[in-house]
Backbone as ProteinMPNN parsed JSONL, in Angstrom:
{"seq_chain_A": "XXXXXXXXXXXXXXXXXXXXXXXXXXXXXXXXXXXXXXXXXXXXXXXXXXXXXXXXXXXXXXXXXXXXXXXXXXXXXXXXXXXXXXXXXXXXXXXXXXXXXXXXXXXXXXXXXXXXXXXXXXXXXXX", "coords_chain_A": {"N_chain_A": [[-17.231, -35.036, 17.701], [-15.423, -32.536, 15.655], [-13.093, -31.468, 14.04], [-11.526, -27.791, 14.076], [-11.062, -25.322, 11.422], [-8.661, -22.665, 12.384], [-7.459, -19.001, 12.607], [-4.753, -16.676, 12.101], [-4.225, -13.141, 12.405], [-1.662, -10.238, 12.05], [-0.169, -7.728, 11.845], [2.877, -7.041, 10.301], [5.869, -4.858, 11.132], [8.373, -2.261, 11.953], [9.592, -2.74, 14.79], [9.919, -0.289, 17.244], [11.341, 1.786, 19.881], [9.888, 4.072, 19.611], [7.751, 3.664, 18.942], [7.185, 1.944, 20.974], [6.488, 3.289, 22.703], [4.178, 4.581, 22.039], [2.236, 2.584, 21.809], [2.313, 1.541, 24.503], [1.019, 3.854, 25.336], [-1.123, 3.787, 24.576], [-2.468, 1.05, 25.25], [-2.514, 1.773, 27.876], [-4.831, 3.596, 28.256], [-7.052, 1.768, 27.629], [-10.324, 0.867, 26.921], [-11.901, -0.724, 29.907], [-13.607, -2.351, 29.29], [-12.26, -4.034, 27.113], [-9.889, -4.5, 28.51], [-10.855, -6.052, 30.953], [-11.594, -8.209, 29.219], [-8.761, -9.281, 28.72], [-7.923, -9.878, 30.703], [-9.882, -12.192, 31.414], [-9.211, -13.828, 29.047], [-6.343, -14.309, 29.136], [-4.949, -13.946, 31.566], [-4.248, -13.718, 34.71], [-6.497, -12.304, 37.65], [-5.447, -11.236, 39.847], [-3.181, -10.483, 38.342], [-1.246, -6.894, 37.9], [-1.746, -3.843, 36.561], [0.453, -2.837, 35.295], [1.839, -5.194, 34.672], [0.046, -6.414, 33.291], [0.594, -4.942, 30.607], [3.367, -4.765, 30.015], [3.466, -7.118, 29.262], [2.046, -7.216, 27.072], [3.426, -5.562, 25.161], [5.564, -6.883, 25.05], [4.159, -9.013, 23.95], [3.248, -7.642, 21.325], [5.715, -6.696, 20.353], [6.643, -9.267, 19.821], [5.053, -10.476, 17.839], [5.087, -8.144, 15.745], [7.172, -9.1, 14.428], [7.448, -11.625, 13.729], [8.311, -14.948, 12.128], [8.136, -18.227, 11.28], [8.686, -21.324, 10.492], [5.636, -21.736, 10.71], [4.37, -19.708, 9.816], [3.42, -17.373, 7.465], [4.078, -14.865, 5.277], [1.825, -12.046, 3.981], [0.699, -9.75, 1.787], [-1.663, -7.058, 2.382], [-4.152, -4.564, 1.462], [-5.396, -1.918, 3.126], [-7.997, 0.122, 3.861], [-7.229, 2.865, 2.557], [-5.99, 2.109, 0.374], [-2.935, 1.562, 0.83], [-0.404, -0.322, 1.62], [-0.554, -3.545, 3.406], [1.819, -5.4, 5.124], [1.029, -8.338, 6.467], [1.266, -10.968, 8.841], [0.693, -14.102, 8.878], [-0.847, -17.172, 10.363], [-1.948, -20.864, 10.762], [-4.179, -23.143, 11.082], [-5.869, -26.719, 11.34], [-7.362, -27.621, 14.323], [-8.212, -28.753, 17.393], [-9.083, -28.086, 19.75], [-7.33, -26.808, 20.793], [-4.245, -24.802, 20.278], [-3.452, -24.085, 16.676], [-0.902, -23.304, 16.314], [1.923, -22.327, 17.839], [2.905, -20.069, 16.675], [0.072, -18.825, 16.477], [-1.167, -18.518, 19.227], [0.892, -16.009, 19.83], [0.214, -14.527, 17.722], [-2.544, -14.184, 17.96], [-2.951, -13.052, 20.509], [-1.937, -10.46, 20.777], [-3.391, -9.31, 18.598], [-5.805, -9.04, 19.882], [-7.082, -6.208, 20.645], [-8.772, -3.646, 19.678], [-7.859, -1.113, 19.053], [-4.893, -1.075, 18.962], [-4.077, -3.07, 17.251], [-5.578, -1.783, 15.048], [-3.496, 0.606, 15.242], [-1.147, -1.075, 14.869], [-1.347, -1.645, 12.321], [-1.293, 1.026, 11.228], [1.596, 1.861, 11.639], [2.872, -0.148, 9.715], [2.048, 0.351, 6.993], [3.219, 2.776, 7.331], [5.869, 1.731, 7.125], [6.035, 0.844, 4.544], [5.782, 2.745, 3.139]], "CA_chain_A": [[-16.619, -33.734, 17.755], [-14.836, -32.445, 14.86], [-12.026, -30.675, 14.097], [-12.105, -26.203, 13.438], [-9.904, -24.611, 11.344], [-8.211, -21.449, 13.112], [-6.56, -18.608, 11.988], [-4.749, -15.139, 13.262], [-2.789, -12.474, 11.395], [-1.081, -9.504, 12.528], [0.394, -6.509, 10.556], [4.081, -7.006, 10.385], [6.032, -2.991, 11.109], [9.587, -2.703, 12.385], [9.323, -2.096, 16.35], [10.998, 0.783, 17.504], [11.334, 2.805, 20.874], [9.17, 5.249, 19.904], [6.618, 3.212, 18.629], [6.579, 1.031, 22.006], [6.044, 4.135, 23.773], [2.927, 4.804, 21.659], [1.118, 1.371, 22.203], [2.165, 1.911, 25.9], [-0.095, 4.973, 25.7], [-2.949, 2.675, 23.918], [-2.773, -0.023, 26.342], [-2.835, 2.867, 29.184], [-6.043, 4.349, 28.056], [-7.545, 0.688, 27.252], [-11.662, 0.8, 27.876], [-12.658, -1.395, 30.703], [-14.135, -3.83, 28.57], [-10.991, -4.22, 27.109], [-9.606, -4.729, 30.206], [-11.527, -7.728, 31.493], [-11.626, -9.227, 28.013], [-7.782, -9.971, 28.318], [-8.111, -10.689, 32.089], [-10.322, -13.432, 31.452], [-8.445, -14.821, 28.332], [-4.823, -14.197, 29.061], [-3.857, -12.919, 32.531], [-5.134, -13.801, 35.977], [-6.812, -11.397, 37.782], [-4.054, -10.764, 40.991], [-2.03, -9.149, 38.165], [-1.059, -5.345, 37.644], [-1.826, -2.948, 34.797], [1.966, -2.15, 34.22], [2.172, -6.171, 34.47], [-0.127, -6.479, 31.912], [0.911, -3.781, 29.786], [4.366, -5.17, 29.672], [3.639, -8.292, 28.445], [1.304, -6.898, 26.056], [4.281, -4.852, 24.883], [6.162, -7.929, 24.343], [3.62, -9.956, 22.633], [2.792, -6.996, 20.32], [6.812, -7.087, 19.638], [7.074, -10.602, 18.61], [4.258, -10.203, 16.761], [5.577, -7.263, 14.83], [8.415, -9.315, 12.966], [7.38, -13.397, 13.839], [8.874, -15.584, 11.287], [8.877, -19.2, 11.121], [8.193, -21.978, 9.696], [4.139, -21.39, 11.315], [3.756, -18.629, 9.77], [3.649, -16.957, 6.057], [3.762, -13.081, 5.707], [0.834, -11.577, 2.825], [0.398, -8.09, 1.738], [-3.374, -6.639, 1.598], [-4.364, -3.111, 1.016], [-6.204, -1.006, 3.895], [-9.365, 1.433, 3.151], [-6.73, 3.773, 1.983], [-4.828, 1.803, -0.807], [-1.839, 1.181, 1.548], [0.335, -1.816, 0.657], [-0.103, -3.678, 4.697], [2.346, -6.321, 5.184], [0.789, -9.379, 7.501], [1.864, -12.29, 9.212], [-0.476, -15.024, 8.905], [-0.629, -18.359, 10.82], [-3.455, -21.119, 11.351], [-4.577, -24.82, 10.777], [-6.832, -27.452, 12.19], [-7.544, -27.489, 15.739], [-9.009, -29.992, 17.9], [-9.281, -26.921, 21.303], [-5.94, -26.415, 21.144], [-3.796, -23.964, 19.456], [-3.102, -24.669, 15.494], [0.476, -23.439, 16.437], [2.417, -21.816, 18.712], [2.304, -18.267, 16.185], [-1.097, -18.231, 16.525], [-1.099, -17.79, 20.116], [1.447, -14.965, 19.664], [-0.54, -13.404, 17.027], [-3.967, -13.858, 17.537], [-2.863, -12.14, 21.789], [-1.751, -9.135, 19.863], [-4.663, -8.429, 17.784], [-6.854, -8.63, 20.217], [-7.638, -4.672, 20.936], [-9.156, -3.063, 17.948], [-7.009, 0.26, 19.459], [-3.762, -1.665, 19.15], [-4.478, -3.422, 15.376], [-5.524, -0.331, 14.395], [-2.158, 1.097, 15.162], [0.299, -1.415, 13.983], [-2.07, -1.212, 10.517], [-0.587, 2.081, 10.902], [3.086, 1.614, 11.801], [3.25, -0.893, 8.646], [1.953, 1.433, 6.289], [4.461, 3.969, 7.47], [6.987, 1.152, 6.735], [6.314, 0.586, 3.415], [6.012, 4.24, 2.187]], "C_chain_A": [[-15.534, -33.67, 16.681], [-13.589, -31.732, 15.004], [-12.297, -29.14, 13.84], [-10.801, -26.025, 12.811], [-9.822, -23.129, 12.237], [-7.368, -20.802, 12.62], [-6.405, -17.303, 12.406], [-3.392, -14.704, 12.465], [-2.913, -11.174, 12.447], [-0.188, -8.871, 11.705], [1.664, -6.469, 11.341], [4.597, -5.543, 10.155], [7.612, -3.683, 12.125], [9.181, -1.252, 13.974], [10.143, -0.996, 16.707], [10.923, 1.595, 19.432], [10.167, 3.511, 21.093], [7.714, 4.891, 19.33], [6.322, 2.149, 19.754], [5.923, 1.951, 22.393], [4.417, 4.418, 23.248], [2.02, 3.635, 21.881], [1.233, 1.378, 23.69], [1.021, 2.732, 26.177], [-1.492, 4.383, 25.252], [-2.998, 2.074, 25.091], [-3.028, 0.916, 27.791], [-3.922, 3.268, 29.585], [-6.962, 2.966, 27.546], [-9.408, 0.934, 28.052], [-11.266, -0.579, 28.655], [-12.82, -2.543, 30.714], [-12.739, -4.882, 28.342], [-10.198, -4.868, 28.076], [-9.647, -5.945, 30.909], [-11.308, -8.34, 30.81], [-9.879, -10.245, 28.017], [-7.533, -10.629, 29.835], [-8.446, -12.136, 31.753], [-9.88, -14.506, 30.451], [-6.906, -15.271, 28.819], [-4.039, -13.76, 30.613], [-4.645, -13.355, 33.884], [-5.319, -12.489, 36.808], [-6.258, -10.584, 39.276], [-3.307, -10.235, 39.557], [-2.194, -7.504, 37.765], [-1.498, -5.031, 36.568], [-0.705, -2.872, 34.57], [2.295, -4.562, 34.052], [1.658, -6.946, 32.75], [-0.191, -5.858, 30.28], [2.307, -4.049, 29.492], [4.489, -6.243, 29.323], [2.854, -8.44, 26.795], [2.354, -6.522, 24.656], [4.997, -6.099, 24.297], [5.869, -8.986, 23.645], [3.611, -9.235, 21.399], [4.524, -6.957, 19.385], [6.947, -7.985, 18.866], [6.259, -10.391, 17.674], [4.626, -9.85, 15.409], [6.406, -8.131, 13.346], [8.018, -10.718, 12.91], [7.356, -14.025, 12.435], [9.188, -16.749, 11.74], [8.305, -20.324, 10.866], [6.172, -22.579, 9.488], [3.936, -20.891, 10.319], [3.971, -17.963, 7.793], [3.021, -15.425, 6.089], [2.602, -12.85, 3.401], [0.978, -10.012, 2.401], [-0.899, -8.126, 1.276], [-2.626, -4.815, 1.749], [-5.764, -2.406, 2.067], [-7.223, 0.334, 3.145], [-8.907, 2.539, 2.446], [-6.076, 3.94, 0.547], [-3.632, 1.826, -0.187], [-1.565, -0.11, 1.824], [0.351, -2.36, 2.903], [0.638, -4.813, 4.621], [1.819, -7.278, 6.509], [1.156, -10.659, 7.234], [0.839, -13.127, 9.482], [-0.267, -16.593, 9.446], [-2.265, -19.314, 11.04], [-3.224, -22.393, 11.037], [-5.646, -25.133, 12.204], [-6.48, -27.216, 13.915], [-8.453, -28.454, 16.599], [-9.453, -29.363, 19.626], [-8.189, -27.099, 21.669], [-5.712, -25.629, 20.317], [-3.324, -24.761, 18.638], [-1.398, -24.977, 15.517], [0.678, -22.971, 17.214], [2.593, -20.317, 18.439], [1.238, -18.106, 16.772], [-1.51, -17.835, 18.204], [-0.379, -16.101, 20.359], [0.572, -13.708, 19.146], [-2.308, -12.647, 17.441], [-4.544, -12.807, 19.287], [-2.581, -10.571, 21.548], [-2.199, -8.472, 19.003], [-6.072, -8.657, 18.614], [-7.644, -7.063, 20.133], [-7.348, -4.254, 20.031], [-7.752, -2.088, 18.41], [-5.883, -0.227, 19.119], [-3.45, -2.233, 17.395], [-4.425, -2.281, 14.958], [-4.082, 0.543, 14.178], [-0.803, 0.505, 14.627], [-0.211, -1.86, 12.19], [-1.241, 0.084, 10.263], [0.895, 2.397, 10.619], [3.183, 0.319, 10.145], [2.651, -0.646, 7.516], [2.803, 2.413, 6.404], [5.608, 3.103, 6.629], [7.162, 1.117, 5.16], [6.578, 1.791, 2.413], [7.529, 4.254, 1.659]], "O_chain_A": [[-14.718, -34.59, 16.66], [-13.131, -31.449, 16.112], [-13.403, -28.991, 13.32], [-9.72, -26.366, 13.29], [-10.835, -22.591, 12.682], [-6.413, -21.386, 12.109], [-7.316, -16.66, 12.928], [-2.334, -15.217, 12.1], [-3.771, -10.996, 13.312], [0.515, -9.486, 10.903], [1.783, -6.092, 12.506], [4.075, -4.883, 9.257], [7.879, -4.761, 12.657], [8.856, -0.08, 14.161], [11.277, -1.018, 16.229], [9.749, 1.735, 19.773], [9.535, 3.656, 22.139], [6.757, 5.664, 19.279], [5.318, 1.453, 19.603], [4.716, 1.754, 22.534], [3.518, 4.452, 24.089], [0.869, 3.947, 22.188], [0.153, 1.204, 24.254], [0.177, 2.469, 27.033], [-2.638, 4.612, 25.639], [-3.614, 2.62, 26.006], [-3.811, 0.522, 28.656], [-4.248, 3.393, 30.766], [-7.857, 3.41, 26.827], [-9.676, 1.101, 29.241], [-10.484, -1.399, 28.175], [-12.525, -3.471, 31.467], [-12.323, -5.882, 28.928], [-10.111, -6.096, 28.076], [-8.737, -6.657, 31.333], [-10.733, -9.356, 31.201], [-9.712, -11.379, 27.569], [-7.019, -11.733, 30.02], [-7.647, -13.072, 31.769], [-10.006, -15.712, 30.664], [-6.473, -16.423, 28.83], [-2.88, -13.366, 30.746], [-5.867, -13.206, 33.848], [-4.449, -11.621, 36.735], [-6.68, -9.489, 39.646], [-2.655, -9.237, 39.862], [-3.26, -7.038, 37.365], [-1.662, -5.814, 35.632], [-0.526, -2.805, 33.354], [3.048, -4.981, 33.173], [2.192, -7.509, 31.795], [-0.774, -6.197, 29.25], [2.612, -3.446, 28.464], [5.619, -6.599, 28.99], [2.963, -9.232, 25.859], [2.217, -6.965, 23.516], [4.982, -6.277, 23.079], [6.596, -9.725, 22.981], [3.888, -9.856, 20.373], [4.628, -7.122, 18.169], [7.239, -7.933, 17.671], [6.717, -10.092, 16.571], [4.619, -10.518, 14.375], [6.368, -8.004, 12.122], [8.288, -11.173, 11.799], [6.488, -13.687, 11.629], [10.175, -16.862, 12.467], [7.094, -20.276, 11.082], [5.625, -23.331, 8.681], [3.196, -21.553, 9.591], [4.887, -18.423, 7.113], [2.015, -14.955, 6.62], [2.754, -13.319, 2.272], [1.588, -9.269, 3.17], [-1.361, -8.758, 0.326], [-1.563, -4.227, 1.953], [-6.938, -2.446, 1.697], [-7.066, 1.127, 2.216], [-9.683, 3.23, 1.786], [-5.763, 4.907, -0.147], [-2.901, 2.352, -1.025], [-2.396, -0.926, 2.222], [1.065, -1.718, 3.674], [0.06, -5.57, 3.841], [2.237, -6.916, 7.609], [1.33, -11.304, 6.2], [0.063, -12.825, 10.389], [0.586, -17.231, 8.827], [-3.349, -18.815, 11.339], [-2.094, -22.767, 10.722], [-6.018, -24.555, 13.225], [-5.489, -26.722, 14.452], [-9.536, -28.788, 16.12], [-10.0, -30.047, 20.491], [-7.929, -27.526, 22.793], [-6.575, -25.416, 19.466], [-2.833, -25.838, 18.975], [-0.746, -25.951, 15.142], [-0.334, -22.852, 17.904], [2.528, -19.441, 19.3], [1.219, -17.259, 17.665], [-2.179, -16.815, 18.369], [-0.98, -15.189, 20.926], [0.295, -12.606, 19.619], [-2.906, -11.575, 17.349], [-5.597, -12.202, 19.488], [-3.084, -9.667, 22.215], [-1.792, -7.395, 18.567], [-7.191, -8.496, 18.127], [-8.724, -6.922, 19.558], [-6.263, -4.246, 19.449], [-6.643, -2.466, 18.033], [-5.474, 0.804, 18.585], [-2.67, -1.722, 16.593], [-3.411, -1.731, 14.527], [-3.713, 1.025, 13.107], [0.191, 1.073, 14.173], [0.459, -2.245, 11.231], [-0.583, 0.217, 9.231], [1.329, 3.018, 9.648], [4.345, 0.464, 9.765], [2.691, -1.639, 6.789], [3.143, 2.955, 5.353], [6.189, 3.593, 5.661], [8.239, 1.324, 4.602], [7.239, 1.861, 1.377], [7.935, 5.191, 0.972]]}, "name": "protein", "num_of_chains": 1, "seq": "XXXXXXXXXXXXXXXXXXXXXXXXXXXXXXXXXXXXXXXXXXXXXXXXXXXXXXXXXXXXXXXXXXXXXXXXXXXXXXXXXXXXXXXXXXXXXXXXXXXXXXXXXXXXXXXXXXXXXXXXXXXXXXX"}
């Protein structure tokens, strides 16, 4: 049994109030699928929707800005030509996590709906 590399980015955007409240409303309206998918990775299935909607909230925070010696931030360019700033983390793996970012990150890009939006919020930023 070998080793894998692993790797998990996340579009760095400066968190705000009014941009929790909007991934609140994502994670609210989450399909189904969705739903189970983080059940069965991340959450046992005795907990709440506002339980897991508030931790979501606070992974998608750290996320947002995570800095440290894990991690190295990139800029690409979205379908639009918009400059995105991401946070990138990864290495070997033996079925464990590479680091301790990449848990962070790679829990916070799960749901396309959610990516999709802080692609958005960090495009706003850079304008």
């Amino acid at each position: 049994m070998g080793a894998d590399f692993c790797m998990a980015k996340f579009p760095r955007f400066n968190f705000s109030d009014d941009r929790k409240e909007q991934f609140r409303q994502a994670l609210g309206v989450m399909k189904e699928d969705d739903r189970e998918y983080l059940l069965d990775c991340y959450y046992f299935d005795d907990e709440s929707q506002d339980e897991i909607v508030n931790d979501m909230l606070e992974t998608i925070e750290e996320a947002s800005s995570l800095c440290s010696r894990e991690t190295n931030e990139w800029t690409e360019y979205d379908k639009d030509g918009n400059d995105i700033a991401f946070t990138y983390t990864g290495g070997m793996t033996w079925g464990d996590a590479p680091t301790d970012a990449f848990n962070v990150l790679s829990k916070a890009a799960q749901l396309q709906s959610i990516y999709d939006l802080a692609m958005k919020f960090s495009a706003e930023d850079k304008v």
